[in-house]
N, C-alpha and C positions, 0 to 999 in steps of 0.2 A: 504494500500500500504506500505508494507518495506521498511526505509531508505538504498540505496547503504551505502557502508562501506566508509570511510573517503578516499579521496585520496594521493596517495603519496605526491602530492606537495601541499595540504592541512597540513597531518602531518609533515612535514618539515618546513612549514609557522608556523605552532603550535612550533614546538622546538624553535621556534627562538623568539616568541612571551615573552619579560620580564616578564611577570606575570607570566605564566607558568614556566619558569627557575626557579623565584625567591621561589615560593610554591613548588616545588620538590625540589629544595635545602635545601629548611626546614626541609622536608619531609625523605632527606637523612640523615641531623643532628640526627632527633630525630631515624631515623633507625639503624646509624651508635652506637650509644651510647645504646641502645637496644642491640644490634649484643657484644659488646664489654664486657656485663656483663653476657651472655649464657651460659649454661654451655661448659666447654669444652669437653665435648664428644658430642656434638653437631656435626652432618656430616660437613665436611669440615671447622671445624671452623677457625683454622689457617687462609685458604684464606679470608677468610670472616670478620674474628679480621684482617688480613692485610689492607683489604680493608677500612674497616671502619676507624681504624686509619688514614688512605689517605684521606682520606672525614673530620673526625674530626680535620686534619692540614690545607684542602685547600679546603674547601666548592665550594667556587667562582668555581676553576678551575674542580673539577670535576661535578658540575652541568649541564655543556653542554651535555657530555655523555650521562649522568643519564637522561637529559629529551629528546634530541634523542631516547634512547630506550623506553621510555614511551609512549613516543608520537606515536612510532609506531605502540604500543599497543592501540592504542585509544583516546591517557589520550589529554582534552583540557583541555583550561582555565574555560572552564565550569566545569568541572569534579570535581567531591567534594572531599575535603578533606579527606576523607575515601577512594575515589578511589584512587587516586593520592598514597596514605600510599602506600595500596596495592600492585597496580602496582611498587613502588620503591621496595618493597619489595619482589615480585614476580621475577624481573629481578636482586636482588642482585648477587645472585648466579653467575650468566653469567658477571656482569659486576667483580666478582672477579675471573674467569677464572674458574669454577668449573663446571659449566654446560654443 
């Protein structure tokens, strides 16, 4: 039998859940600081070096976001360290307006 997909107000309970913020916020530091040494002909990197510098000055505050979008992808507090990278990194783009 196939698991149903995560519900809305399941994912939304997950975004709000502190473990989960606090391990995407990490998860953004160590992305942000990645993004920040690319090269620059890298697509879109400007937005992308904008963004990360906004993450490298206010972690706290842009965490919310950043696990909002995760979590709509799936991401829970079960979700491993390797997914969690991922998905921060999958929705970077979008969350610097590039997508």
């Amino acid at each position: 039998m196939s698991q149903s997909p995560p519900s809305l107000t399941s994912e939304y309970a997950e975004s709000t859940n502190p473990t989960t913020i606090a391990r995407v916020q990490m998860s953004m530091a160590k992305t942000a600081q990645d993004i920040s040494s690319e090269p620059t002909d890298t697509p879109n990197h400007t937005q992308r070096n904008q963004l990360a510098s906004q993450v490298a000055r206010a972690p706290q505050m842009m965490a919310p976001a950043f696990t909002t979008m995760v979590c709509a992808q799936g991401i829970t507090s079960a979700s491993s360290d390797a997914d969690i990278a991922n998905m921060v990194s999958a929705v970077w783009n979008t969350m610097a307006g590039v997508a």
